[in-house]
N, C-alpha and C positions, 0 to 999 in steps of 0.2 A: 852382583846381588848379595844381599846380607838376609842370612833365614832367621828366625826366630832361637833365643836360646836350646843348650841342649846339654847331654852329661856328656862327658870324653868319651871315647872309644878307647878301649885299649888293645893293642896290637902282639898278635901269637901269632908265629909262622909258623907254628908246628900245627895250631888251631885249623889255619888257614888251607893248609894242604889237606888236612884230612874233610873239613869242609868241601873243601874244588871234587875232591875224589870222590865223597859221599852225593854229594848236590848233580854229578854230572849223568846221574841215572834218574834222577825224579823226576816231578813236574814239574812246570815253572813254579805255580801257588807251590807246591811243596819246599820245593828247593827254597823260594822266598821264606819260607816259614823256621825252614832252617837254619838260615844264613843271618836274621833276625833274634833268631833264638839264641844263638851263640853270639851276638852282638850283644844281646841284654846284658849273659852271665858277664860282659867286661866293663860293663858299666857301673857307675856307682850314683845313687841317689844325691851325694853330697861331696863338694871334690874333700881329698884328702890332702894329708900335707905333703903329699908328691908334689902335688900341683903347684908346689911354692919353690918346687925346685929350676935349677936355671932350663928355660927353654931353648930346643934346639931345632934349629929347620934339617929336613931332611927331603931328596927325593921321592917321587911319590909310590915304590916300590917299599916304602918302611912305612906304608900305611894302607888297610885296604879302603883304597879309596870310592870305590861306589857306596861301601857301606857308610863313608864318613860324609860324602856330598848327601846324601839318602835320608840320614840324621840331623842334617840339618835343612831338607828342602820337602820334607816329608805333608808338610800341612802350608808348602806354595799353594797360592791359591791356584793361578797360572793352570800347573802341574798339574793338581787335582783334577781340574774343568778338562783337561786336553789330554789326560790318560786315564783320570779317572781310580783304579786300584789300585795301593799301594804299590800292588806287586809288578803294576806298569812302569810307576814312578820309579823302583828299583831297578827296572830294565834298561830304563835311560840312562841311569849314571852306569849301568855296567857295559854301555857303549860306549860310554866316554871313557869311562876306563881300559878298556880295548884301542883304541883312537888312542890313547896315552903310551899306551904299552905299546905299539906300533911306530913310535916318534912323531904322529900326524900333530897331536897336542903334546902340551908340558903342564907338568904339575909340581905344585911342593906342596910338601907336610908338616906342622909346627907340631913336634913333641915336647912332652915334659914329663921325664921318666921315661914311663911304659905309655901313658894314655895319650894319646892324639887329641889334641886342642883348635885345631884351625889344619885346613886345605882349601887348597886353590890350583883350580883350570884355568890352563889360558895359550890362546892359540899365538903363536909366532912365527906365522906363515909358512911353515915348513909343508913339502910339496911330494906327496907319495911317490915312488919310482914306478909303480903301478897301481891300478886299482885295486882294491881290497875289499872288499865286503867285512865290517866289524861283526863280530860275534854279539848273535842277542838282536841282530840289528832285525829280522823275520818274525820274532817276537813284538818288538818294537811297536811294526808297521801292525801289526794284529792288534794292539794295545792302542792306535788313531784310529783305526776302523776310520769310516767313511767320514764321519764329524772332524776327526783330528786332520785330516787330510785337508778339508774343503777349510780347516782355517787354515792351516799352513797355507792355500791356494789365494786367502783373502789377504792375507800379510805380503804376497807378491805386491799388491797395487801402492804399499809403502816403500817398497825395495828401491826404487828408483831414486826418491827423496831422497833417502837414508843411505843406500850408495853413494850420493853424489857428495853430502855432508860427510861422512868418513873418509873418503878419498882427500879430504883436505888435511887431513891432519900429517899424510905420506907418510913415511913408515912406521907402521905402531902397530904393536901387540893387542890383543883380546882378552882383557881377563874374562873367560865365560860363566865360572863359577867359584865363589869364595864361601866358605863355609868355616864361620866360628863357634864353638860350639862350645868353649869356654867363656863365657861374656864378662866383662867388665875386669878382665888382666889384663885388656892389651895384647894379647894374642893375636888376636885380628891386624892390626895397627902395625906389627911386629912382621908378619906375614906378609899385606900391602905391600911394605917396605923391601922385602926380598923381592918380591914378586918384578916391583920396580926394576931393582937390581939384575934380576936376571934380565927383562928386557933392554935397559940400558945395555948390558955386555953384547944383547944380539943384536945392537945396532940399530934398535927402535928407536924411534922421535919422542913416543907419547906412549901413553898409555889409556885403551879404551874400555868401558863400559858399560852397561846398560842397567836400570835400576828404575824398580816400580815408583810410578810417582807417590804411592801410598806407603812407601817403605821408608820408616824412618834412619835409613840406614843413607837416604840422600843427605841430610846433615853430616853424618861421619865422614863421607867421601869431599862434602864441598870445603872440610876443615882440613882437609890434606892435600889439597888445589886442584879438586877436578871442579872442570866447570862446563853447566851445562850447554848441553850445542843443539838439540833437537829432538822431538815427542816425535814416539812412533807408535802402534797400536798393535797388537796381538794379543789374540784369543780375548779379545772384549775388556784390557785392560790397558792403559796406557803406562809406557814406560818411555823415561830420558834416557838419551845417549849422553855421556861423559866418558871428559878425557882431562888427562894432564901433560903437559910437556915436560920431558923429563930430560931433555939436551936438545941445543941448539944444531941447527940443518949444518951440514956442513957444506962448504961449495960442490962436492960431486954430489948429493942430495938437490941442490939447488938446478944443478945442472941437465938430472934426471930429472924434473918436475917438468924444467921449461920444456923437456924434447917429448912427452903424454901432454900436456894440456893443449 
């Protein structure tokens, strides 16, 4: 997914802790309002010539990353219909960010300087050693209420299709969420290209993901070789699956195909 432009985020660990510490007594609305508020003060209206300086990827511990997915998925349409208040929409990425922080997902971060330009989620099948409950996730389910729930129920009856179409691609990565929030540097484009990378080094084939048919962000992706495989429907909007191949099967790939199909 590619969200609408946005201004960098700039990143304080000193911010960030006193933030965690202060927010872990409020309410949710509050705590959002604070965690927000102190996002605004790092942003800036206009980039500066930081922003010209050479970009560097990082881990997604050198960014806070719910806040940066949040900044950029803030006005999904998606999102909005199926949580509804901001401060829902924010809860979701601070699941993902727990799931991150937990090894379940992976993420990177593009910097330049201080401000964060671009992140990205993406799953690589990695398998908890137990179960976990993510933090926020209680929240969450309060934030689908009965609506949010009975679509996730109705997207079941796509699962099947959509299963059997990604299993062909055999082993490949998830990019779940990209988020550029520098537009038109190349940030983005720069990011992908890691993202590739790390999944090539985990021994993926491909690379998959999903993207609104109304987002013109499906051009940007089909000029870097994904191509589409198959329309699925959730929450009253339709979205393609795409992928790219990003290394040839090798004969034990080959081998493990034939002994599941």
């Amino acid at each position: 997914m590619s969200p609408p432009g946005g201004t960098p985020i700039r990143y304080s660990g000193k911010t960030e802790r006193s933030a965690s510490e202060r927010s872990s007594r409020l309410s949710t609305r509050a705590r959002f309002s604070l965690l927000v508020g102190e996002a605004a003060s790092w942003c800036s209206s206009t980039f500066n010539t930081q922003l010209y300086a050479e970009a560097e990827i990082y881990p997604f511990v050198a960014c806070r990353l719910a806040l940066v997915l949040y900044s950029g998925f803030k006005q999904d349409p998606t999102f909005r219909k199926l949580l509804g208040e901001p401060s829902c929409v924010y809860t979701l990425f601070e699941v993902v960010e727990d799931l991150t922080r937990r090894g379940i997902l992976s993420a990177l971060c593009l910097r330049v300087g201080r401000a964060v330009a671009s992140a990205a989620v993406l799953s690589l099948g990695a398998r908890p050693r137990r179960v976990v409950l993510p933090r926020g996730l209680a929240r969450l389910l309060a934030c689908l209420g009965l609506r949010g729930l009975l679509t996730l129920a109705a997207w079941l009856a796509w699962a099947p299709r959509y299963a059997k179409t990604y299993s062909r691609l055999g082993k490949a990565c998830h990019l779940l969420f990209i988020a550029s929030l520098a537009r038109g540097r190349g940030y983005g484009s720069r990011l992908l290209r890691q993202v590739e990378e790390l999944c090539k080094s985990a021994g993926a084939r491909a690379v998959a993901l999903e993207v609104d048919v109304e987002n013109p962000a499906l051009l940007f992706y089909a000029k870097r070789g994904y191509t589409s495989l198959v329309v699925t429907v959730f929450a009253g909007r339709s979205y393609l699956l795409m992928a790219k191949l990003i290394q040839r099967a090798t004969l034990g790939d080959c081998e493990d195909e034939e002994e599941t199909s």
